[in-house]
C-alpha positions in Angstrom: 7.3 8.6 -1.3 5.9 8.3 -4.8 5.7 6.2 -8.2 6.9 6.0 -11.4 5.9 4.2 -14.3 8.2 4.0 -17.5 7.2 2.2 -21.2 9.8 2.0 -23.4 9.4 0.7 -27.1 12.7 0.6 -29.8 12.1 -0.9 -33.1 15.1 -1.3 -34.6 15.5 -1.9 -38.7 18.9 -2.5 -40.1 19.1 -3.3 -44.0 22.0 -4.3 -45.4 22.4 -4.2 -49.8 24.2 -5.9 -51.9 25.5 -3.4 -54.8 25.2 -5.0 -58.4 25.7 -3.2 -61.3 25.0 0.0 -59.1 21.4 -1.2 -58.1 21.2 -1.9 -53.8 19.7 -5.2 -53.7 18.1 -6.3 -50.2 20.1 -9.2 -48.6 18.1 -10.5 -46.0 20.7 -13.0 -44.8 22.0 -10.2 -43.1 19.1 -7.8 -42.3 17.4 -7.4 -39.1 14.4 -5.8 -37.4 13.9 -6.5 -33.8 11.5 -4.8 -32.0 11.9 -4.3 -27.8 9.5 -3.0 -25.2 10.0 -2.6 -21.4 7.7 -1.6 -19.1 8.6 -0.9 -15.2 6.1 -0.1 -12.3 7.9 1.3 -8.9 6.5 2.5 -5.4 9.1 4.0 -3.2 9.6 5.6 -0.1 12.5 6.5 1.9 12.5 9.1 5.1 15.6 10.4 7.0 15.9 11.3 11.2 18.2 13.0 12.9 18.6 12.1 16.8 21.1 12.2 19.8 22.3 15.3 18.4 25.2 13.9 16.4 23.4 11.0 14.7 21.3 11.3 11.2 20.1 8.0 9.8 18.3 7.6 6.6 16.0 4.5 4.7 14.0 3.6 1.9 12.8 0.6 0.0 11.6 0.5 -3.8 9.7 -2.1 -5.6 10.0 -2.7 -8.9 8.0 -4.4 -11.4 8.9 -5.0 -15.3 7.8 -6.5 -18.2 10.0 -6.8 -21.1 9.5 -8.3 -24.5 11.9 -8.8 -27.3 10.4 -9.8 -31.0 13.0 -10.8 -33.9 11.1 -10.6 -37.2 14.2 -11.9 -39.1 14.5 -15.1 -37.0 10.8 -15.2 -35.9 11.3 -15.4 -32.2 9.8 -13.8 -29.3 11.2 -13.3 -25.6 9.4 -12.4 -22.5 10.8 -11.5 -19.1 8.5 -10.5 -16.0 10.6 -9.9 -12.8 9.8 -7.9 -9.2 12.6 -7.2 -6.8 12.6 -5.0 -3.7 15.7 -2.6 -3.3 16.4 -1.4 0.2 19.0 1.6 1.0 20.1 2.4 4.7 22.4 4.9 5.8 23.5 6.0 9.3 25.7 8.8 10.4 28.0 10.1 12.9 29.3 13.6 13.4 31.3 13.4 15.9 32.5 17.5 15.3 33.6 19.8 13.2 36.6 17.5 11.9 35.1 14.1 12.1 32.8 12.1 10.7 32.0 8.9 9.9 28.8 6.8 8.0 27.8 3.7 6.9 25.6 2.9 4.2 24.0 -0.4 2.1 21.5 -0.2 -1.1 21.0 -2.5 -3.8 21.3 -1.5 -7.5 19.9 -3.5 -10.9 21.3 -3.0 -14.4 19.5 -3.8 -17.3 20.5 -5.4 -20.6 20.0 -2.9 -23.3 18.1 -4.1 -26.0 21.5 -5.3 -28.3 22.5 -7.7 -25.6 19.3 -9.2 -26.1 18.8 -9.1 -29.9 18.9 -12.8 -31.0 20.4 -12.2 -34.8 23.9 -13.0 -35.6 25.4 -9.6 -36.9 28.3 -9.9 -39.3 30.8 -7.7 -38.8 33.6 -9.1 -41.5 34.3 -12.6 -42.4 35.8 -13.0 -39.6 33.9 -11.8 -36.9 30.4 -12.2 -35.8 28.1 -10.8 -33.0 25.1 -12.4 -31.2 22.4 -11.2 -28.2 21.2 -13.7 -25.5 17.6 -13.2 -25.4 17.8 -14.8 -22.3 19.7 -12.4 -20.1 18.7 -11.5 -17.0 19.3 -8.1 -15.1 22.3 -7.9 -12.8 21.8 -6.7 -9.1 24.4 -5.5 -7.1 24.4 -5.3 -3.0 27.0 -2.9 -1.9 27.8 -1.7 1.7 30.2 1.3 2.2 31.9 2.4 5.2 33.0 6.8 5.0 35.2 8.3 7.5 35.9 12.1 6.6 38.6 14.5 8.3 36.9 18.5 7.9 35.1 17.5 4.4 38.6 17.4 2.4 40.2 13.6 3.4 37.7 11.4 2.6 38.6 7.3 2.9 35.9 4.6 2.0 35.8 1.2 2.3 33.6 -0.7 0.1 32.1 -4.2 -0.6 30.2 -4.9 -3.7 28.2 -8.0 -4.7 27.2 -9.0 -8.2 24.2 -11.5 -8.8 23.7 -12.3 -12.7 26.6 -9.7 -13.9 26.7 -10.0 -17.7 28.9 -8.8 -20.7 30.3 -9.1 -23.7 32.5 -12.0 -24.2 34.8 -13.1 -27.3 35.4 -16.0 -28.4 38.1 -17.1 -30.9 37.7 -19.7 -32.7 41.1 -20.8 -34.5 
């Protein structure tokens, strides 16, 4: 069992110059500063038992709660996001002997945004090309459940299923 608490603060200050007549002038057209915090709270416990001789089965559960804020100076918005999720794990065992043995497991996973996904100024990369954070991304969660058979430690085959809730990414879009 135990807790963990983690605050996180980036400030992030990109200044791009115009060169004229070797002076760098500030362009704030395409400047940025965009400032993120995120805080998390978590309590967790897990525990494990072994019984019937051949059987070992294992849980836990952690709670999570954040609070994440995203300010952009240049385009003078602000972005909160308050979320609390529970994430179980569960694993059970067989050893059947020596050569055999064979285990199921389930947990749930998040994955955050970092802090460039969610920075709401359009960055220019050439005339061509630009790129833009949603400030309104959510985290992903992912349910997976995993079934293990392995032959003396050395052949190991898994089967897997994997859920996705809120994935997010990077997507391109051409505009001819």
């Amino acid at each position: 069992y135990g807790a963990r608490l983690s605050f996180t603060e980036t400030d992030n200050l990109f200044n791009y110059f115009d060169i004229i007549d070797e002076d760098e002038i500030l362009n704030p057209n395409f400047s940025n500063q965009f400032d993120y915090k995120e805080n998390t709270q978590a309590l967790y416990f897990s525990g494990q038992k072994s019984f019937l001789e051949k059987w070992e089965a294992k849980l836990g559960l952690r709670y999570e709660l954040t609070q994440t804020e995203g300010f952009s100076l240049t385009v003078n918005q602000t972005n909160k996001n308050d979320y609390s999720k529970l994430f179980p794990t569960a694993y059970l065992a067989y050893t059947a002997n020596d050569n055999y043995s064979f285990s199921l497991n389930y947990g749930r996973r998040i994955a955050r945004p970092n802090f460039g996904y969610l920075n709401p100024f359009r960055f220019v990369i050439n005339p061509y090309s630009y790129s833009e954070g949603n400030p309104f991304l959510q985290p992903a969660f992912t349910d997976n459940i995993e079934f293990e058979y392995a032959f003396k430690d050395n052949l190991i085959t898994n089967i897997y299923y994997s859920y996705t809730d809120d994935d997010f990414e990077q997507v391109t879009k051409i505009n001819t």
